[in-house]
C-alpha positions in Angstrom: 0.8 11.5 22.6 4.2 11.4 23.6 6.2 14.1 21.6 10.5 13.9 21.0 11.7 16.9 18.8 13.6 16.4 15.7 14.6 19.7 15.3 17.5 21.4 17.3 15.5 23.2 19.5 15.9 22.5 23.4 12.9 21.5 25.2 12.9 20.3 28.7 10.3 18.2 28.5 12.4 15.6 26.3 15.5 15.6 29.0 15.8 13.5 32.6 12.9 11.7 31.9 12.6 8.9 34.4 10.3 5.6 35.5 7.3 8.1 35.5 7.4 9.4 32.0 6.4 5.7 30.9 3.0 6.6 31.5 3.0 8.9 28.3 4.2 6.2 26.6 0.9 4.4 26.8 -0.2 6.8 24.1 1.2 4.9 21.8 -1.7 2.4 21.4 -3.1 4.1 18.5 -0.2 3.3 16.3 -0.3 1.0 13.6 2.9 -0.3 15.4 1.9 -1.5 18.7 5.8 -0.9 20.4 5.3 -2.6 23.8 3.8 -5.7 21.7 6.7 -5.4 19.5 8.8 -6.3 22.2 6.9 -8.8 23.9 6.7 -10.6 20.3 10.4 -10.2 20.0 11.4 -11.7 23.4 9.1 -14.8 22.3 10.6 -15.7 18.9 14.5 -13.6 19.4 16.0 -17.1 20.1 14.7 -19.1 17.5 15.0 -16.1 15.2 18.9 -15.6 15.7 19.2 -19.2 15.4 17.4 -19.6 12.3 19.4 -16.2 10.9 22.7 -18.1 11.9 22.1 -21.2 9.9 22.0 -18.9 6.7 23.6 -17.3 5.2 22.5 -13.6 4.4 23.3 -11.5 1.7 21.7 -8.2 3.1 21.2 -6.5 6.3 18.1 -4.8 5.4 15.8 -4.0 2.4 14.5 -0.9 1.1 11.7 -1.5 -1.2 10.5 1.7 -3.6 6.6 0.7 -4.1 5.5 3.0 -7.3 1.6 2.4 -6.4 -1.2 2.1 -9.6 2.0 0.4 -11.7 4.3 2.3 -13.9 4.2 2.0 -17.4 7.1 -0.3 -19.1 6.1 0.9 -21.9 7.1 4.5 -21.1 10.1 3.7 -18.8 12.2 0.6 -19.2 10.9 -1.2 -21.9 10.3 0.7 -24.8 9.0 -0.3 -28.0 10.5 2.2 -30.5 10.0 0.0 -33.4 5.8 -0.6 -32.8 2.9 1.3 -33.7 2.2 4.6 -32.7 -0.9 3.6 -30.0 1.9 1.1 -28.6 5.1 3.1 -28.6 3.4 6.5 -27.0 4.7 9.9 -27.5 8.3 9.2 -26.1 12.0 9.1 -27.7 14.4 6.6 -26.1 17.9 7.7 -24.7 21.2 5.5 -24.2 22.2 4.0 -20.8 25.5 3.4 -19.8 24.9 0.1 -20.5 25.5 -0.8 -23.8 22.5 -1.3 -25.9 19.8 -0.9 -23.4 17.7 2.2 -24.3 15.2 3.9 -21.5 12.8 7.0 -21.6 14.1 10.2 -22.5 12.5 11.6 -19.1 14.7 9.5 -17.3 18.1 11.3 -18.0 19.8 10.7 -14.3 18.5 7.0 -14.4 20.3 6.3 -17.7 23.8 7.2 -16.0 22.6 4.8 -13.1 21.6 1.7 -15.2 25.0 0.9 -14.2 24.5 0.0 -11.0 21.8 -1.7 -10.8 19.7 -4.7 -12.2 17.0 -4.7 -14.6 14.4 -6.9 -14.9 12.1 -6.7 -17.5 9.7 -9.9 -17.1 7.2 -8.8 -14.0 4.2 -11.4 -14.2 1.4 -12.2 -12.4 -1.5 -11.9 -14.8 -3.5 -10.1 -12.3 -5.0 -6.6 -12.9 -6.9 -5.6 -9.4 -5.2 -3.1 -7.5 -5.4 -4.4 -4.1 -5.7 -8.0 -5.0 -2.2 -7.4 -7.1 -0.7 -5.1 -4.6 -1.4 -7.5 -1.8 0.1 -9.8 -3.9 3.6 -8.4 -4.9 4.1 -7.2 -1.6 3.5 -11.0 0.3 4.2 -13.2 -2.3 0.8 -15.1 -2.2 -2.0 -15.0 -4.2 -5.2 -13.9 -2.3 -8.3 -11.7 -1.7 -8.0 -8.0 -1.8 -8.6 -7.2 1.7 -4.7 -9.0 2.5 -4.9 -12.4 3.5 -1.4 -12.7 3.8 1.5 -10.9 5.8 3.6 -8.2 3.8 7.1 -8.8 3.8 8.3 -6.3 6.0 5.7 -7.3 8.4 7.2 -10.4 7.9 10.8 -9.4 8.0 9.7 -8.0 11.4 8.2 -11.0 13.0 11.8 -13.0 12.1 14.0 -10.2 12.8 12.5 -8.9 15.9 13.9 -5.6 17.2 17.7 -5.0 17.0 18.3 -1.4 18.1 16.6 1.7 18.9 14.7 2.2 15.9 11.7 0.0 15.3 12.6 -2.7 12.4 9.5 -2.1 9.8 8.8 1.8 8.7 6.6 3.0 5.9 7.1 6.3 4.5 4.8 8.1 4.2 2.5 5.5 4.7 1.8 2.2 3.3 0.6 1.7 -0.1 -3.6 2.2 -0.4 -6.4 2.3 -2.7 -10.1 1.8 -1.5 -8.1 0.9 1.6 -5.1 -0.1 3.5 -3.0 -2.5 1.7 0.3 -4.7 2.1 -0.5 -4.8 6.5 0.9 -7.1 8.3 -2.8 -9.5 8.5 -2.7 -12.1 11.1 0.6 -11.6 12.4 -1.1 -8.6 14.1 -0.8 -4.9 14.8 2.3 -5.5 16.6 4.5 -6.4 13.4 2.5 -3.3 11.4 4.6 -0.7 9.6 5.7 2.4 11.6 4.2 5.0 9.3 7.0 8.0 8.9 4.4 10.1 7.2 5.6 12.6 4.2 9.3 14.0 5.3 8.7 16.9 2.8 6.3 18.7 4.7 7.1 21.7 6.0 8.3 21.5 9.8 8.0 18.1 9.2 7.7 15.9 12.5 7.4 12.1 13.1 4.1 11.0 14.9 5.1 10.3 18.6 8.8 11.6 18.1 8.1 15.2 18.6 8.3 17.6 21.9 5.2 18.2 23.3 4.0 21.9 24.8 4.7 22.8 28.4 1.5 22.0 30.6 -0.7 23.6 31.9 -1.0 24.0 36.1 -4.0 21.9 35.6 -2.7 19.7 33.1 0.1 19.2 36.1 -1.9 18.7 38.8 -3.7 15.7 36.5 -0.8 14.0 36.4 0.8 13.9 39.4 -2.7 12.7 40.7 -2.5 9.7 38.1 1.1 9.0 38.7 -0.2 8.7 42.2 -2.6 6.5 41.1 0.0 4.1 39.6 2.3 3.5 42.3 0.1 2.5 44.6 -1.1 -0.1 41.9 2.5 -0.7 41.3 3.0 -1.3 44.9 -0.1 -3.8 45.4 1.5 -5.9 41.8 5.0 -6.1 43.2 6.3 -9.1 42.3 3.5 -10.1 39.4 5.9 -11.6 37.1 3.6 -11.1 34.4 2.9 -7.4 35.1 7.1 -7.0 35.2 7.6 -8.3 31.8 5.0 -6.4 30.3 6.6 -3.1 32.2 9.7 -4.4 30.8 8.3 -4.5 27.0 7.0 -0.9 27.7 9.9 0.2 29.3 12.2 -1.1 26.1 9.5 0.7 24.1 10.2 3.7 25.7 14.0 3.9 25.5 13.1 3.3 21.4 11.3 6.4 21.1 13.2 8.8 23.7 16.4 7.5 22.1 18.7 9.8 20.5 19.2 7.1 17.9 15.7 6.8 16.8 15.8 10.9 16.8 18.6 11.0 14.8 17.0 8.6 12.2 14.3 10.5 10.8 16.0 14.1 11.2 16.1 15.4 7.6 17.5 18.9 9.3 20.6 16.6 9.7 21.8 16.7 5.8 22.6 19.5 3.9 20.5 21.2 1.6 22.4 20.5 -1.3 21.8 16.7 -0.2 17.9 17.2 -0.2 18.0 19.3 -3.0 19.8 16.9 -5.2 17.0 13.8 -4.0 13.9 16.6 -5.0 12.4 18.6 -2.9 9.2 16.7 -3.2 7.2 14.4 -1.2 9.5 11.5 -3.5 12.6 12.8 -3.1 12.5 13.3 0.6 11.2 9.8 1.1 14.2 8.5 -0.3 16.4 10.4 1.6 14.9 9.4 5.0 14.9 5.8 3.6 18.6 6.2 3.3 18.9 7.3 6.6 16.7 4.4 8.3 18.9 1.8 6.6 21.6 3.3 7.6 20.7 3.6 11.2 19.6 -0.2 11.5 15.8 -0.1 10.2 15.1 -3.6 8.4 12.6 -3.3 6.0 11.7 0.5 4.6 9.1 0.8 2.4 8.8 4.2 0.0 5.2 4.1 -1.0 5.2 6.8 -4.3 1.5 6.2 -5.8 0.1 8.3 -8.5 0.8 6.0 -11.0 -2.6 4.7 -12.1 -2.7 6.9 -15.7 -6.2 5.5 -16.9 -6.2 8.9 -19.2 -4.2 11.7 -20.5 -0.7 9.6 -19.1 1.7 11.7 -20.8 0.8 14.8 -19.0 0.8 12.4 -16.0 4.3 10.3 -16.5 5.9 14.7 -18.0 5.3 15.0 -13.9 5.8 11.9 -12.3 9.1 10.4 -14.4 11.4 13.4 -13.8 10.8 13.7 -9.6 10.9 9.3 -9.8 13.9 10.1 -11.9 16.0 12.8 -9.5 15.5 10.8 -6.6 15.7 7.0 -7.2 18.8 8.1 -9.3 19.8 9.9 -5.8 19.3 7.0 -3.5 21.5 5.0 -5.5 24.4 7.1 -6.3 24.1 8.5 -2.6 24.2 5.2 -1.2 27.2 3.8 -3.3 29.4 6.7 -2.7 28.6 6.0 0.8 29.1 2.6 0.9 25.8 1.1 1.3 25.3 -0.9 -1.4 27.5 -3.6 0.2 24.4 -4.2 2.6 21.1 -3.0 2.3 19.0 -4.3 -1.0 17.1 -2.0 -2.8 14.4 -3.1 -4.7 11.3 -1.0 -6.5 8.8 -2.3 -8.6 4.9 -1.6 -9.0 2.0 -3.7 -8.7 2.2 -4.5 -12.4 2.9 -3.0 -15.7 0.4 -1.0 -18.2 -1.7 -1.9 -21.2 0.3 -2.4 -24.4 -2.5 0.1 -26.6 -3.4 3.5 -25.5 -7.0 3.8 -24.5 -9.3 6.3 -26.0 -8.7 8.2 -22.7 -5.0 8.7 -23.9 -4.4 6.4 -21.0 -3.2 3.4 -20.5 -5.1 0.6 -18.2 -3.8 -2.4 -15.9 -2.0 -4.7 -16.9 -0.4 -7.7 -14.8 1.2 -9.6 -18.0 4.3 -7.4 -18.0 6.1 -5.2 -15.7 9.4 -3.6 -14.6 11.7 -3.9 -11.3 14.7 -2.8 -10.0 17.4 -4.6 -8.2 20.5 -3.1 -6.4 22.8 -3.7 -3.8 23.4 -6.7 -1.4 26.0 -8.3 -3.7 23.2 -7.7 -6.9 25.5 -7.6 -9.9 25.0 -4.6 -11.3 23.9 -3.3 -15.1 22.0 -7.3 -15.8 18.7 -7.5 -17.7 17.4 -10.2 -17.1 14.2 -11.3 -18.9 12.2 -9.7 -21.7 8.9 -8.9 -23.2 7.2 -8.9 -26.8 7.5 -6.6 -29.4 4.1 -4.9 -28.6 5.4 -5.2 -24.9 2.6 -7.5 -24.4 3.6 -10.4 -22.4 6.9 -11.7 -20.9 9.1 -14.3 -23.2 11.7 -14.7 -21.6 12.5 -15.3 -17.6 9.3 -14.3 -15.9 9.2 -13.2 -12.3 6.3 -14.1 -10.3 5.8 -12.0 -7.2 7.2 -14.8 -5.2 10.4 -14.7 -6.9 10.4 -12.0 -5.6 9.5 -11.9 -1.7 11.8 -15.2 -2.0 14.9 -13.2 -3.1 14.1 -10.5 -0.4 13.9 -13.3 2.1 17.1 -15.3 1.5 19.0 -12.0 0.5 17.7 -11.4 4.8 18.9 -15.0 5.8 15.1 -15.7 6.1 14.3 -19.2 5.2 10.9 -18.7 3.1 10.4 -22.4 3.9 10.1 -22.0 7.4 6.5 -22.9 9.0 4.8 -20.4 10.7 1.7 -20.5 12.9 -2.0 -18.5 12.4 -3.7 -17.6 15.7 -5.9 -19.8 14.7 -3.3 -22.7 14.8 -2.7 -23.7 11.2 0.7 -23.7 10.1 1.6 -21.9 6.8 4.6 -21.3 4.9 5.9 -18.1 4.5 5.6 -18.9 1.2 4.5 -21.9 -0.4 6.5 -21.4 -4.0 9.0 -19.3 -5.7 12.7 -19.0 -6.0 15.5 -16.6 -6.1 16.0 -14.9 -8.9 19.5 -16.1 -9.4 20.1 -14.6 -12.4 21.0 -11.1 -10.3 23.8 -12.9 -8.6 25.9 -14.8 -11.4 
């Protein structure tokens, strides 16, 4: 595994590193994120991509998507029903926004001085309460099985934007979202357009897979190599000239200056801000995921994804949501003041929503179950207007009457906020064209 520190220690293994070193690049191959096929992929579609990228107009320059996995409750967050029944309401006051009128949880104190600046919509639907089938779902924009039939969008965004710096364009942190398994991959587009998975930037000496120094060998260890390095230049000597073997050393080689860059570095070193920065984002696994999102958007990443799961409160919810509001509370409130005083706003969109919203009765459990009728998302940034609500539900929080937003309202509004057409015509490996997305619209209600 090849090993780039993110601390500021000095290691002499990371420095000088030359033609040879590519061999520990090949390591890579067990990523999710297949680098050297990144590449190759991105020399194949860069033209057409730029092209297609030129002829609209985009809103954003990337996207960084808050996933709260097992679906937040609206009933306990955003859309309160103070006026119904006990076993509907729950166990929670509402507080004042700085919006006029609008009324959230009381456990979101820091979020009700942001509603401000961002959008609110209220009107989540999809009808479908599965967890992978819904999460597949919200993240792709099409309805399908729960295994993923269907490329996520930032394996999506990936595949169109191909790489544009020295990071890689599609990161995960920690991980993507999962239940029984895996979900929101990048399906038949391939490994090569799969998430590059941070994992949790709140552990302690926390180190990115592959970007981390490596000890000093061993004589042995030494003496291994240099025999294998042998080994490669005289195969390298007898493929002079192979025009395919040259690309793909080309692709690795690319590859490599991603990883060894200082950029890429740079990018997920948390050890970089102040501790009064990643104390005021939480010094949880939450917090610290929004924080390094920040910092990936800001160094050129396209599509970040913050999976946060723990939401799935079948029973005894309140003494789940007294834990999980107040650390979703310090640091989405965080990101977003963070990121406007910095000026970010003005680019990257920031969207968070769940799979789907939460049953309008508590269950005998004290829980509350799935419920894809009605949900809650967030919208900010990328010329978003902020402090809109847009759509509504019932008085029992039931089901959406006004402006529902289907999950490929959604993915649309990512795409065209990207300068991705969602019309555009893309091709399985088994040759059948498909649509990125076959319906939907923008949700223009956050713009005007």
């Amino acid at each position: 595994m090849l090993d780039i520190s993110l601390t500021s220690k000095k290691h002499s293994f990371c420095n000088g590193w030359s033609r040879r070193d590519f061999v520990r690049v090949g390591a890579l191959a067990p990523l999710g994120l297949s680098l050297g096929g990144l590449f190759s992929a991105q020399k194949a579609v860069a033209n057409s991509a730029a092209i297609d990228a030129a002829r609209r107009a985009a809103r954003a320059k990337s996207v960084l998507l808050v996933f709260l996995g097992g679906g937040i409750s609206h009933h306990d967050s955003f859309d309160m029903k103070p006026e119904a029944v006990e076993e509907i309401r729950g166990k929670y006051n509402s507080i004042p926004t700085d919006i006029t009128g609008l009324r959230i949880c009381e456990l979101l104190p820091k979020m009700s001085k942001t509603m401000g600046k961002v959008a609110l919509v209220r009107s989540q639907q999809h009808g479908n309460d599965h967890h992978e089938t819904a999460t597949n779902w919200v993240l792709s924009g099409k309805f399908g099985t729960p295994f993923g039939d269907h490329p996520a969008m930032g394996a999506v965004v990936a595949h169109e934007t191909g790489f544009a710096g020295k990071v890689p364009p599609y990161v995960a942190v920690p991980k993507n979202p999962s239940f029984t398994w895996e979900l929101g991959k990048s399906a038949w587009l391939g490994g090569r357009y799969e998430s590059f998975k941070a994992g949790d930037p709140s552990a302690k000496d926390f180190k990115v897979r592959d970007l981390s120094c490596a000890p000093p060998m061993k004589p042995a260890q030494m003496d291994r190599r240099q025999s294998l390095l042998k080994a490669v230049d005289s195969l390298s000597r007898q493929i002079e000239g192979n025009d395919q073997i040259a690309t793909y050393d080309e692709f690795q080689r690319k590859a490599a200056e991603m990883i060894l860059s200082p950029d890429a570095q740079s990018a997920f070193d948390l050890e970089k801000e102040s501790e009064k920065t990643r104390e005021t984002y939480g010094k949880n696994e939450f917090g610290q995921s929004c924080l390094l999102a920040r910092r990936l958007v800001e160094s050129g990443v396209r599509f970040v994804t913050v999976n946060s799961g723990g939401w799935d409160h079948h029973a005894k919810i309140f003494e789940g949501l007294d834990k999980k509001l107040p650390m979703f509370d310090q640091g989405f409130s965080a990101l977003i003041h963070d990121m406007d005083e910095r000026g970010l706003l003005k680019d990257p969109l920031v969207v968070c929503m769940g799979e789907f919203g939460r049953t309008p009765k508590i269950n005998k459990d004290a829980g509350r179950d799935h419920w894809g009728h009605a949900g809650v998302l967030l919208f900010a940034g990328a010329g978003v207007q902020p402090g809109r609500i847009i759509g509504a539900t019932d008085k029992s929080g039931s089901y959406v009457t006004d402006r529902p937003v289907k999950p490929a309202d959604v993915c649309w509004t990512v795409y065209e906020a990207l300068g991705i057409d969602p019309n555009k015509l893309l091709t399985t490996p088994e040759g059948r064209p498909t649509h990125i997305l076959d319906e939907g619209g923008v949700i223009k209600e956050l713009y005007s």
